[in-house]
N, C-alpha and C positions, 0 to 999 in steps of 0.2 A: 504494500500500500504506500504509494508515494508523501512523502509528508510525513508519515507518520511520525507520532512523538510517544518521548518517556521520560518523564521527568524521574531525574533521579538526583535525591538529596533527599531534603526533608519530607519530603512528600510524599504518596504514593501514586505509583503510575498512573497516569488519565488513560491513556490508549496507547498501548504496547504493540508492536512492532514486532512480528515473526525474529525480522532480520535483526533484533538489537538485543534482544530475551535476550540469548545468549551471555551479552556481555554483562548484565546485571544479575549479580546472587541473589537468589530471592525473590518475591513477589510483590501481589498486592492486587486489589480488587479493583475495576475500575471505579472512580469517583469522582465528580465538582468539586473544583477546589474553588472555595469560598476565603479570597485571599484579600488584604488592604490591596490596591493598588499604589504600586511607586513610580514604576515608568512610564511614562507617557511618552506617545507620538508628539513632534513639535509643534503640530495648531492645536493640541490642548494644554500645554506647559504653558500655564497662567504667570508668569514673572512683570512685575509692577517697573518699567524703562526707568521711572523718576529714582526710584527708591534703588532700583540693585545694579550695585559696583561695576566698574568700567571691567574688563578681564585685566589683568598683571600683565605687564607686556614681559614677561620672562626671557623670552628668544634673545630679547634688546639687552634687558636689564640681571637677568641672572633673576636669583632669589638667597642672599646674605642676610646675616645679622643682620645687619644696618638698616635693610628696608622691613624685616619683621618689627621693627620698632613700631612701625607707625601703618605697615598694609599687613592685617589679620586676617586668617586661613577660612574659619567657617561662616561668613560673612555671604560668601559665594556659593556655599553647596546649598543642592535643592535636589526635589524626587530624580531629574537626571542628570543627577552627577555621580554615575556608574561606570566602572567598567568591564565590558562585555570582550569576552575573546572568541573568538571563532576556529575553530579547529576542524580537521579530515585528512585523510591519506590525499596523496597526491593524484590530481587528475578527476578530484570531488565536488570540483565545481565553488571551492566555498567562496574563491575570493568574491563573484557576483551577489553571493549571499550577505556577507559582509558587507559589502560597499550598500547595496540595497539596505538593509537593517540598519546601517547611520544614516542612509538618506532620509527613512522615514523616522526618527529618533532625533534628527537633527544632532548626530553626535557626529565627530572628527571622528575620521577613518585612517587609519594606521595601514598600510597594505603589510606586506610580508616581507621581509628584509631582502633587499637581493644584492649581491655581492656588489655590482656598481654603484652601490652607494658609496663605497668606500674606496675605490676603486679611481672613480673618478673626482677631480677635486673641486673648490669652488669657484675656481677657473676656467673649467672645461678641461685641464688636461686630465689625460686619459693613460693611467700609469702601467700600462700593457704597451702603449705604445716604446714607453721608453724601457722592457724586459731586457733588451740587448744589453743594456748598462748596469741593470739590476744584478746583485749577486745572488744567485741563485735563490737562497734559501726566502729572501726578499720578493720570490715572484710569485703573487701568490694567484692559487685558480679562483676562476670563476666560476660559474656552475656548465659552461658548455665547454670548459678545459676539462671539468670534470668527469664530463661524459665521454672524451674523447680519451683521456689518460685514468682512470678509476685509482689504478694500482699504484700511481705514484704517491711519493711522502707529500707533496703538498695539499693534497685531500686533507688529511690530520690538519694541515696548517689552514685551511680550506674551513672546514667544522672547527677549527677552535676559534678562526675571528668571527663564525657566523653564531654561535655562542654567544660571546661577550657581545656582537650587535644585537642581537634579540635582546640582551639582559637592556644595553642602551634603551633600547623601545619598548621594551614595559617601561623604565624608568621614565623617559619622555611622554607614555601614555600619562602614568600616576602623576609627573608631574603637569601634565595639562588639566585635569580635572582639579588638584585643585589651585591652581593658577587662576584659572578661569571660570571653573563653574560646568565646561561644557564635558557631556559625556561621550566616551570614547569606546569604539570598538577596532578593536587590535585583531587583526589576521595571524595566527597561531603565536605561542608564548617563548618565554626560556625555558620553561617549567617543560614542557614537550619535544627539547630541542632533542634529548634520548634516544627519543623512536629513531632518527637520522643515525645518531652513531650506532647504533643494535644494528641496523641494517648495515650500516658500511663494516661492521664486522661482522657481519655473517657471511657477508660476501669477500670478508680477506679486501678491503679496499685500505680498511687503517688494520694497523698494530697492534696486537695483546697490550702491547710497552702505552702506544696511546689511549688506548681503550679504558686501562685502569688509571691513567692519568687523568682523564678525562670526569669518570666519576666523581675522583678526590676534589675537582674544580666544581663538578656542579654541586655537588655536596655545600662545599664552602659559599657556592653565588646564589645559592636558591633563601639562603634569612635574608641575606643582604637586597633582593628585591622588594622587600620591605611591605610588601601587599599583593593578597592573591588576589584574583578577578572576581566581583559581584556575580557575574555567569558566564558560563562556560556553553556553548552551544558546537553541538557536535556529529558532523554530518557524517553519519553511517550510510557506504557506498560497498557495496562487495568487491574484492580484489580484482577482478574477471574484468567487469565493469571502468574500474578506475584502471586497467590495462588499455581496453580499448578507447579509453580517453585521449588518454598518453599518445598512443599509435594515430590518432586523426590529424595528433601534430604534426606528426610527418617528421620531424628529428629523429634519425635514424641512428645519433648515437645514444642519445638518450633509451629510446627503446632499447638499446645494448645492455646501457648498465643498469634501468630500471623496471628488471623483468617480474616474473610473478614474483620469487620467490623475497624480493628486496621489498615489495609490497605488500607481501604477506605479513613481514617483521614490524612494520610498521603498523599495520593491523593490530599484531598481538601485542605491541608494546602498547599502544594506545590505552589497551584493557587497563593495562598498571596505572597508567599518566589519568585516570577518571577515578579511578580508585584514592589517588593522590588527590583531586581535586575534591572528591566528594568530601574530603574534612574539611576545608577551607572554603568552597564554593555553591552556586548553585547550580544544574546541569541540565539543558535541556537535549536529549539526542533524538537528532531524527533519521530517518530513511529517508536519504537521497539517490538512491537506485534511479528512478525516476525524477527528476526535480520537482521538486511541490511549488508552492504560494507562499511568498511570504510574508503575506497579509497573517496567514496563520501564525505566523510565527513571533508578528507580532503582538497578536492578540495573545499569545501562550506569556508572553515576554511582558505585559499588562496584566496578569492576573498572578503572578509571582510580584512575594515582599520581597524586596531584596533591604528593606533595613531592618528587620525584627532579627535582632542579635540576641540568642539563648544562651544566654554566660554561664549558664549552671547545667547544659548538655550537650551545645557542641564546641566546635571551634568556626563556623561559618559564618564569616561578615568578622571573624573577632580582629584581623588587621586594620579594619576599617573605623571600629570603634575605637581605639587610641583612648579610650575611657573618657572619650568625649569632650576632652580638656584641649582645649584654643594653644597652650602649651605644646602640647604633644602634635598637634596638628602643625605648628608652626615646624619643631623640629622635624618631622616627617616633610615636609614640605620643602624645605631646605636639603636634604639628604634626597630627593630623587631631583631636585631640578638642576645642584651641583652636580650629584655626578661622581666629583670626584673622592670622595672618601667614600662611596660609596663602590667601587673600581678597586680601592687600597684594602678595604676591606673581601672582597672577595676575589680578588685573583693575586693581590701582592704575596711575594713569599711561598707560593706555589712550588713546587719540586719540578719547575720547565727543566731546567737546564737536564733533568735526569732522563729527558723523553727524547732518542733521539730525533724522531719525525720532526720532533721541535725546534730542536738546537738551531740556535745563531750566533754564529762567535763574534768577537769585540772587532774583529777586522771586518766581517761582513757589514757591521753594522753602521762602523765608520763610512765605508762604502755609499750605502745606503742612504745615507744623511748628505754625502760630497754632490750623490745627482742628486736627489732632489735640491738641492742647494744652487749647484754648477749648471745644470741641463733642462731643469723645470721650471722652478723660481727665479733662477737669473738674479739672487741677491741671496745676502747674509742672514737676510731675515726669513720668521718663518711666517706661516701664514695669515697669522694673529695682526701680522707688525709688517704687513709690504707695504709702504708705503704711499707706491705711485699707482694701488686700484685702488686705494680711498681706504682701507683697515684704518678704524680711528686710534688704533695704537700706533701707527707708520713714524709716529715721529717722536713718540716719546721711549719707542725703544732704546733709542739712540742714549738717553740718556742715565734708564735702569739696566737693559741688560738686552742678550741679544732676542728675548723669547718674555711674552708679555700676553700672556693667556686673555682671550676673553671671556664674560663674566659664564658666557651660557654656550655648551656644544651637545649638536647632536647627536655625535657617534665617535666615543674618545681613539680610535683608529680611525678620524679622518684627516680631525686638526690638530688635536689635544696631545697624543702619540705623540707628532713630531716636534710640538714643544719640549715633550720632556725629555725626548732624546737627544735635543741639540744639549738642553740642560747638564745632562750626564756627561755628553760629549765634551762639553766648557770645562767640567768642573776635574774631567783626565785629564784634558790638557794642560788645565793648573797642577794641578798633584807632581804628573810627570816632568812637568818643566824642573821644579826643583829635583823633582828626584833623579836625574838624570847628570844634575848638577854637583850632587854632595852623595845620596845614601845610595847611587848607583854605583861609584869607588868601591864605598865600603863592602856591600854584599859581592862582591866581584871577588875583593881581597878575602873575604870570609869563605865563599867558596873555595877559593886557592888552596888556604891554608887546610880545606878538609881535607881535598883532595891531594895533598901532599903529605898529609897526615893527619888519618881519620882519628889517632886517639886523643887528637883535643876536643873530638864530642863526648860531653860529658854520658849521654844514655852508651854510647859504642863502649865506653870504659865500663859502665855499668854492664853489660849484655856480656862481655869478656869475662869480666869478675866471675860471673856467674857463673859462666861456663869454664 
């Protein structure tokens, strides 16, 4: 039955779905749920123009200390300020569903990350163009290098910046709603980015070595998104079906590497990634075998509360509630629209270096930083700070330093990245300068004298004694 729905959370099923049984343990009878309404379509969101707040212009201004002084968090929120993720296997149709369900919701539409976003700059260069210069480990794929090369290592490197961008875009989801007030639905999460790696390791495309690396990273980034989704809606398509999706595209590499069996895996991983959300979220899954109406779906998306928070039986909606304190709101508000402690927090101090899919060594990296500098940019500065396309830092670089962040970024692997890497870069070139000067003699001379005569190490004389 196309359409068909199941809600699963608190609820119990309305009308169950052959195709979706399956994935829910358990049952229930069908019934009316006789629910508050919170979401509204946008010509019934009654908001008063005189009385409610301009949105935060965040994108311009950041969100610091210094402006929670005086522009406060809950001021803005109202029945839709929710946010909605849309999920399905690949070839399910969801992104029209999506885009549809914010058109009539009036909410910001997030689409699904795709590697040119970061890929390309806010220049228009296009940093494929310049791979010749890149050092290798620097070149990263795209999703149709993907399809054409599966088995190579920069897949791993492939999935781990599509990762930390997904994590970006929840954060810029959370931090648009409550910036602004306006409700957001996001095309699939981080919280699901799993299903992708399970597949590329079943099919041998990444590493055992990545694969448990990979864990230990979402382990650590899944607190630090700081808030799970209001609802989850979830388009159950059968594999067979999202094959011959796939196939009408006509990409022939694509077909190559994303056969039944890779679709499959994402299938059954999915089952876990709902089970996940079910403590946190609310879930509506439907049968999209046939594509339904999404009039219906709105109407299912209206008869769900999505604020009645039960603090004494579950955990859903409890990210959202912040215990309701203007405080907590503010500090939450702050920490998804920065970004960056939020980044230091779940990927700093990671065990990369031990992965080698991952490895980048200090020379590559150097590299790395010279084009873009010498071949791209055409200046010392970095993107924050070029001064002659109008960057309002262009000219006060000059006088703090060479890298001069702006207040607010989209995706810290487009701009933010290369700030901190020329940063590092400055601050070896300082270290080394001296040490090349004075304690580069010395350790030189202290080698010497090992190697001419190990028993002036104190453990070698130990280790002797012993023996």
């Amino acid at each position: 039955m196309a359409g068909a729905l199941c809600i699963w959370g608190r609820a119990s099923p309305r009308l169950l779905a052959s195709t979706v049984s399956s994935m829910l343990s358990g049952g229930g009878s069908a019934q009316t749920l006789n629910q508050k309404r919170t979401v509204v379509e946008k010509s019934k969101l009654k908001i008063d123009p005189d009385t409610y707040p301009e949105p935060w212009p965040y994108r311009e201004k950041g969100y610091r200390w210094q402006q929670a002084l005086f522009d406060r968090t809950k001021k803005r929120l109202h029945e839709n300020s929710k946010l909605i993720v849309v999920e399905g296997n690949m070839g399910s149709k969801k992104t029209d569903v999506a885009r549809a369900v914010a058109d009539r919701l009036g909410f910001y539409f997030i689409p699904e990350f795709q590697m040119d976003e970061v890929l390309i700059d806010r220049f228009g260069n296009d940093y494929r163009n310049y791979y010749h210069l890149f050092p290798q480990s620097f070149r990263l794929f795209d999703t149709n290098m993907f399809y054409k090369d599966p088995h190579n290592d920069h897949t791993a490197r492939m999935r781990d910046r599509i990762l930390r961008c997904r994590f970006d875009q929840f954060l810029n989801a959370a931090a648009h709603i409550l910036n602004t007030g306006q409700g957001v639905v996001l095309e699939r999460s981080p919280h699901t980015d799993f299903i992708f790696a399970n597949a590329c390791r079943a099919k041998n495309y990444i590493g055992q070595e990545y694969f448990m690396y990979y864990y230990i990273e979402r382990k650590n980034m899944i607190p630090n998104c700081r808030f799970w989704p209001h609802l989850v809606i979830y388009l159950d398509v059968p594999v067979d079906k999202c094959l011959e999706n796939i196939r009408q595209e006509g990409n022939a590499d694509k077909i190559a590497v994303v056969d039944r069996k890779y679709l499959q895996v994402i299938e059954d991983s999915y089952k876990d990634a709902l089970k996940e959300f079910k403590k946190h979220s609310e879930i509506l899954i439907y049968d999209w075998t046939q594509p339904g109406n999404v009039d219906n779906i709105i109407e299912d998306i209206e008869d769900l509360d999505l604020d009645f928070y039960e603090h004494h039986k579950s955990d859903v909606f409890a990210t959202w509630e912040i215990s309701n304190s203007e405080v907590e709101y503010t500090i939450a508000r702050n920490f998804v629209t920065d970004k960056r402690e939020a980044h230091a927090f779940a990927f700093l101090d990671l065990p990369q270096h031990e992965c080698g899919e991952l490895y980048q060594s200090p020379r590559e990296l150097g590299r790395y930083i010279q084009c873009i500098h010498n071949e791209i940019l055409k200046t010392r500065f970095v993107y924050s700070a070029v001064k002659n396309t109008g960057d309002k830092f262009g000219w006060f670089s000059k006088v703090i330093s060479f890298t001069k962040g702006e207040p607010w970024f989209e995706y810290y692997y487009k701009d933010a990245y290369l700030e901190d890497l020329v940063g590092i870069q400055e601050s070896r070139i300082c270290r080394f300068e001296y040490y090349y000067k004075d304690a580069y003699l010395e350790d030189l001379v202290g080698i010497q004298e090992v190697i001419a005569d190990p028993t002036h190490q104190s453990f070698y004389n130990t280790i002797h004694h012993d023996h």
